[in-house]
Biopython code that builds the backbone (N, CA, C, O; Angstrom):
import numpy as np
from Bio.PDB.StructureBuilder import StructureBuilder

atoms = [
    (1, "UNK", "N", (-21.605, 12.099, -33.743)),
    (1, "UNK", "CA", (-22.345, 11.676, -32.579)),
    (1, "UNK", "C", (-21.733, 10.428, -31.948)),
    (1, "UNK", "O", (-21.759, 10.213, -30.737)),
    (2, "UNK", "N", (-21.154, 9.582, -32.896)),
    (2, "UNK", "CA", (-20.880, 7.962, -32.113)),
    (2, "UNK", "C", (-19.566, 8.255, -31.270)),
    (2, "UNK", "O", (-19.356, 7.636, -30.227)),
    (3, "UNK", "N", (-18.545, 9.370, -31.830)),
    (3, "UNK", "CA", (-17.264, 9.800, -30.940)),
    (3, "UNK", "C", (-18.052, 10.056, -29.864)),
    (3, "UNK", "O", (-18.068, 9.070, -29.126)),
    (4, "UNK", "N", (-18.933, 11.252, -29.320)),
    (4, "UNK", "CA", (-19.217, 11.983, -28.467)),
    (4, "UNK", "C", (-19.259, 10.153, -27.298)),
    (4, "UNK", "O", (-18.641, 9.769, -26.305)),
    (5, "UNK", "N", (-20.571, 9.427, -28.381)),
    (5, "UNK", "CA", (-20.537, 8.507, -26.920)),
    (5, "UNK", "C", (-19.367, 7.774, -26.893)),
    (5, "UNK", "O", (-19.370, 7.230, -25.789)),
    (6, "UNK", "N", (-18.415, 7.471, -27.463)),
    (6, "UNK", "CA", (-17.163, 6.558, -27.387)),
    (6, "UNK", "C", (-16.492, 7.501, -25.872)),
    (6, "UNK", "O", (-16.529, 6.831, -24.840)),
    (7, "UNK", "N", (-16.038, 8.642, -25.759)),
    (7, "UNK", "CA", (-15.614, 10.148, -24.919)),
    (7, "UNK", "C", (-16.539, 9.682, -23.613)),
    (7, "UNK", "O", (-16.061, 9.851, -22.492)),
    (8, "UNK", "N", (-18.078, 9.000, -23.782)),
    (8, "UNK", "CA", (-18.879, 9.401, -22.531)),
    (8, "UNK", "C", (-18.264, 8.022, -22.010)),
    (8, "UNK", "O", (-17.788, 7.987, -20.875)),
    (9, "UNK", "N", (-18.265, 7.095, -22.671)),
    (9, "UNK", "CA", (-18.017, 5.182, -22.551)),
    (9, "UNK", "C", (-16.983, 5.108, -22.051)),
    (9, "UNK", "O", (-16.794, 4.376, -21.080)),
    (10, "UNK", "N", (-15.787, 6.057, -22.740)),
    (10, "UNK", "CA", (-14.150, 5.658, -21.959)),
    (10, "UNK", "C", (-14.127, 6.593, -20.484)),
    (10, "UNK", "O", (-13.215, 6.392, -19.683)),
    (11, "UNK", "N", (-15.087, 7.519, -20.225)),
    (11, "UNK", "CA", (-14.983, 8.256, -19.072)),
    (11, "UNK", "C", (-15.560, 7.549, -18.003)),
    (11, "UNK", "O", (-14.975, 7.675, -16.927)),
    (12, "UNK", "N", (-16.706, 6.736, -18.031)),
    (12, "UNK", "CA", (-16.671, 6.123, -17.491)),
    (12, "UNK", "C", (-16.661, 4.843, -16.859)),
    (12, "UNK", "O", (-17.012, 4.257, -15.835)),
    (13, "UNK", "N", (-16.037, 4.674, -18.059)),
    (13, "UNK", "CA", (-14.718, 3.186, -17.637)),
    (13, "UNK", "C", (-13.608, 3.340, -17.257)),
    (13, "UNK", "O", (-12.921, 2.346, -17.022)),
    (14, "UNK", "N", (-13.016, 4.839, -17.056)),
    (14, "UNK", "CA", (-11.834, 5.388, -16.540)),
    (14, "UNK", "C", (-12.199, 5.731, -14.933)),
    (14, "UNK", "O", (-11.295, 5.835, -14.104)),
    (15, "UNK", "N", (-13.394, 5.870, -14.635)),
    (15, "UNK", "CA", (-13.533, 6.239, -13.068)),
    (15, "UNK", "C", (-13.299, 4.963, -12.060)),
    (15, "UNK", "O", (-12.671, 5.071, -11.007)),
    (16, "UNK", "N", (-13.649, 4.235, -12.337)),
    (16, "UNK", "CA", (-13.241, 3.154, -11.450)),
    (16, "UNK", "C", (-11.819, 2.336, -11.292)),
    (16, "UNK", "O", (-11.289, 1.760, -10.341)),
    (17, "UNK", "N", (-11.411, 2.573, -12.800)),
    (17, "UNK", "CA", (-9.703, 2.418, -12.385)),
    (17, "UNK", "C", (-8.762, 3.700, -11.549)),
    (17, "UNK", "O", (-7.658, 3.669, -11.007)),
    (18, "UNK", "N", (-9.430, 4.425, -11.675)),
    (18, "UNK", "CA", (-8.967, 5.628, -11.270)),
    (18, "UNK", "C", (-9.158, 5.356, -9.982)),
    (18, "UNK", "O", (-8.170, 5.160, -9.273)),
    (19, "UNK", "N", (-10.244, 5.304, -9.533)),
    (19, "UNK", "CA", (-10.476, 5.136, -7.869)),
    (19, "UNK", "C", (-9.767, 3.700, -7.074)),
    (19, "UNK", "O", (-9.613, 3.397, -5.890)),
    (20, "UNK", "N", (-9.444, 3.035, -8.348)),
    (20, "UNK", "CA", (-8.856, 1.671, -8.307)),
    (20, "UNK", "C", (-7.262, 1.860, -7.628)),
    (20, "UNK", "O", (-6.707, 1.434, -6.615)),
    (21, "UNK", "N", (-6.873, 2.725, -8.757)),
    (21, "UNK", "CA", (-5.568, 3.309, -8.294)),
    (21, "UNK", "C", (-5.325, 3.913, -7.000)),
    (21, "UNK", "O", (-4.266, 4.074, -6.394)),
    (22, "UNK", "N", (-6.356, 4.173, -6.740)),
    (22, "UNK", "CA", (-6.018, 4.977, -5.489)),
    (22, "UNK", "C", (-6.009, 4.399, -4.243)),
    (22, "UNK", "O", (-5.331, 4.682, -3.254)),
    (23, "UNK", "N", (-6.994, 3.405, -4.443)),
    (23, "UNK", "CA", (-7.150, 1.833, -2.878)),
    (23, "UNK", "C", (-5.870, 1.294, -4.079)),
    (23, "UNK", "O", (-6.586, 1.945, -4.841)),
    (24, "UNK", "N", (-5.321, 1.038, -4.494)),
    (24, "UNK", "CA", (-4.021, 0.036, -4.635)),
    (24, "UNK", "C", (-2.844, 1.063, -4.154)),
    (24, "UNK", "O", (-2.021, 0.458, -3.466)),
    (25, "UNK", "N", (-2.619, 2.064, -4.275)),
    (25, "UNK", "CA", (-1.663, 2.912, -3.722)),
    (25, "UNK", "C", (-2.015, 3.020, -2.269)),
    (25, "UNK", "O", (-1.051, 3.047, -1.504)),
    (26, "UNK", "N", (-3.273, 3.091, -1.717)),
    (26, "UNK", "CA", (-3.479, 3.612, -0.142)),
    (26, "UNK", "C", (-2.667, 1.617, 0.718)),
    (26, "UNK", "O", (-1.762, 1.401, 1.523)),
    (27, "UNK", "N", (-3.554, 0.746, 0.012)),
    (27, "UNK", "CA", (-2.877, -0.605, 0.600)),
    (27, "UNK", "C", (-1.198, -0.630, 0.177)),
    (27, "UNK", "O", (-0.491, -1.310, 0.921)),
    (28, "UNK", "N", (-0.693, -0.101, -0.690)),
    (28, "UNK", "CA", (0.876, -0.342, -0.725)),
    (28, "UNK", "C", (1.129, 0.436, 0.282)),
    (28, "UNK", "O", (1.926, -0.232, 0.942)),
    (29, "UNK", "N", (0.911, 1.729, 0.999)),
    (29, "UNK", "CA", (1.553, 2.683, 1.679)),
    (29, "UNK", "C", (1.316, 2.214, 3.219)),
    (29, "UNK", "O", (2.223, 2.163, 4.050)),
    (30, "UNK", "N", (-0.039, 1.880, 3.469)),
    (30, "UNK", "CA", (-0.077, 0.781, 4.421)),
    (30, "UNK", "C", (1.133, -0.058, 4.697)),
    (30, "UNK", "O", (2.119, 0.170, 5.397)),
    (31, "UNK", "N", (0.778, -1.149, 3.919)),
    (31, "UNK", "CA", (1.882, -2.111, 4.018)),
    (31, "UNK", "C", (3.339, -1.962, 4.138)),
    (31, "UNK", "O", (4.109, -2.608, 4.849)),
    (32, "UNK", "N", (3.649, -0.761, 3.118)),
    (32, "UNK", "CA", (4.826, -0.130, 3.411)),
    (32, "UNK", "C", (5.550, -0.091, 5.185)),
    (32, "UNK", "O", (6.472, -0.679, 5.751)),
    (33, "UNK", "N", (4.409, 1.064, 5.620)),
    (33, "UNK", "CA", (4.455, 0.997, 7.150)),
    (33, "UNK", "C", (4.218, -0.328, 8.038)),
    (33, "UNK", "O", (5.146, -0.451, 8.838)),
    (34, "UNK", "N", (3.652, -0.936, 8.100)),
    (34, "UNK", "CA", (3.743, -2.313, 8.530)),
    (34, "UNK", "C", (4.977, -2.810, 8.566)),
    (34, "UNK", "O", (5.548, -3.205, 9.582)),
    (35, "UNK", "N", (5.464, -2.798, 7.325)),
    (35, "UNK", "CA", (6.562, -3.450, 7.033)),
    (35, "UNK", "C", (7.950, -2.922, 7.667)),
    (35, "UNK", "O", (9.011, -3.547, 7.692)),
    (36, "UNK", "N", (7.725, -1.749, 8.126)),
    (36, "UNK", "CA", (8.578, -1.189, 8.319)),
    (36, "UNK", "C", (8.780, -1.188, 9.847)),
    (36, "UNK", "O", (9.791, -1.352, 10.531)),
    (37, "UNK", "N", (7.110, -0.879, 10.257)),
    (37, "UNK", "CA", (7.203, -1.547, 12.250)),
    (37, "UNK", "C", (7.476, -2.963, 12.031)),
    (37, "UNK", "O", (7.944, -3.153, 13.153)),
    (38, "UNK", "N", (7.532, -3.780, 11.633)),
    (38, "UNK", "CA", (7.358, -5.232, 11.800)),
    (38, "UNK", "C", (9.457, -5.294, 11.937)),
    (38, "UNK", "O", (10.212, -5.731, 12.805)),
    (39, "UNK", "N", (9.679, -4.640, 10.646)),
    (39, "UNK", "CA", (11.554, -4.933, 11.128)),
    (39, "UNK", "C", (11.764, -4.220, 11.968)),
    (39, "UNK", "O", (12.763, -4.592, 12.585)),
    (40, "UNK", "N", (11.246, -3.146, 12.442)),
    (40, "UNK", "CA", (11.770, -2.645, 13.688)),
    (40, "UNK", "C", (11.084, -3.333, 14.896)),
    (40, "UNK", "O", (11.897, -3.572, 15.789)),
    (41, "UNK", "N", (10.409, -3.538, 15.045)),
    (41, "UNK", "CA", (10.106, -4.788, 16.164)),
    (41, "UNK", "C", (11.445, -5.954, 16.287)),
    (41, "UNK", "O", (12.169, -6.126, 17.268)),
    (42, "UNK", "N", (11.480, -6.450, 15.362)),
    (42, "UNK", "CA", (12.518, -7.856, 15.501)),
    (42, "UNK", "C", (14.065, -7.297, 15.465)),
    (42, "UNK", "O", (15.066, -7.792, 15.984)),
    (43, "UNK", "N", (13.951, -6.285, 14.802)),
    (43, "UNK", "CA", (15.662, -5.770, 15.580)),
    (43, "UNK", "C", (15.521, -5.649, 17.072)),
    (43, "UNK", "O", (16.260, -6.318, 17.794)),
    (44, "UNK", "N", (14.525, -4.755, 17.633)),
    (44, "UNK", "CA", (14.506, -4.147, 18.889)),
    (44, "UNK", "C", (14.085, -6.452, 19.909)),
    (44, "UNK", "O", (14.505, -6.697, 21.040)),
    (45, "UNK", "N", (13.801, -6.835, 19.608)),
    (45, "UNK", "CA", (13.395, -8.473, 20.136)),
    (45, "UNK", "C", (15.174, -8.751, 19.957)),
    (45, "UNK", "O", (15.923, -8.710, 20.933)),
    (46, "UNK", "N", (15.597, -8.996, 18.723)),
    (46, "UNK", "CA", (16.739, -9.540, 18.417)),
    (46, "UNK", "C", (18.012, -8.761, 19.247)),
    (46, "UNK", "O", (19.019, -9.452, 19.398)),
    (47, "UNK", "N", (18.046, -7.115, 19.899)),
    (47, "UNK", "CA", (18.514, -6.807, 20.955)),
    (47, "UNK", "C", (18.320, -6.928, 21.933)),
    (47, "UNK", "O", (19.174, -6.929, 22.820)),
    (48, "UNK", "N", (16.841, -7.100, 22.114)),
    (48, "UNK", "CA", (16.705, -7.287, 23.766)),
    (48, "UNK", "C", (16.881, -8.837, 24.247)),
    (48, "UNK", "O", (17.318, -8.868, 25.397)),
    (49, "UNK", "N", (16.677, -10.049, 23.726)),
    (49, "UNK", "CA", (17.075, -11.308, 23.623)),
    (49, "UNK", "C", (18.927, -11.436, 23.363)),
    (49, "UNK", "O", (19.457, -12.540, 23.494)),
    (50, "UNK", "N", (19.553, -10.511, 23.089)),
    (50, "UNK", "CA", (21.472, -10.404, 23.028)),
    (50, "UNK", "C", (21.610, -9.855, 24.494)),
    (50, "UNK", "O", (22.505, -10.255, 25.239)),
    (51, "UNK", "N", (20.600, -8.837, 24.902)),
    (51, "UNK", "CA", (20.857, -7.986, 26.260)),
    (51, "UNK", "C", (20.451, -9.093, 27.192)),
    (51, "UNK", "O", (21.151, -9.112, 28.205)),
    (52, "UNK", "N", (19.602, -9.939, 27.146)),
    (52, "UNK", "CA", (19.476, -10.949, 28.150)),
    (52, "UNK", "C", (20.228, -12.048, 28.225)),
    (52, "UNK", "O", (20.351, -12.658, 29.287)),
    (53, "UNK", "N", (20.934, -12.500, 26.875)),
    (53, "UNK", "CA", (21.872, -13.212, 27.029)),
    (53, "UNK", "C", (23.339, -13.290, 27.453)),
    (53, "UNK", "O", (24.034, -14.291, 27.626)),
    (54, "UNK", "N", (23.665, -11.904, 27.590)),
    (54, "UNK", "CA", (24.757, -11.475, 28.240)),
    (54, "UNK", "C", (24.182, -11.313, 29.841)),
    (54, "UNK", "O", (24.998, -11.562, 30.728)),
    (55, "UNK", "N", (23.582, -11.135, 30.013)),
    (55, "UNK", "CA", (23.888, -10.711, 31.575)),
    (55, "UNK", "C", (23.113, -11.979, 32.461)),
    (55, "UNK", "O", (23.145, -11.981, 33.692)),
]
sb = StructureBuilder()
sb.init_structure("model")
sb.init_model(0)
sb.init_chain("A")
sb.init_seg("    ")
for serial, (resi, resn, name, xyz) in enumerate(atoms, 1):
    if name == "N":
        sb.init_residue(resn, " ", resi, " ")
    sb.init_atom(name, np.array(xyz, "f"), 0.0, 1.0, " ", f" {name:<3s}", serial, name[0])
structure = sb.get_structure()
């Protein structure tokens, strides 16, 4: 009987890391993208500021 509840205790102490995992993966993939418009912004600034300085 004391396994059965040890099985009920770790299940659900496993649901919230679980769901844990999943908002820490959704904010990395976010950020990922962010990160990724943010350098393409300052290349596309860092060309258009070379294109104005030439002409």
């Amino acid at each position: 009987m004391n396994k059965r509840y040890f099985s009920l205790a770790f299940l659900l102490a496993a649901v919230p890391l679980i769901s844990g995992c999943e908002l820490v993966e959704g904010i990395f993939k976010a950020g990922v993208w962010v990160g990724v418009l943010v350098v393409v912004a300052i290349i596309a600034l860092i060309v258009w500021i070379i294109g104005k300085a030439r002409s």
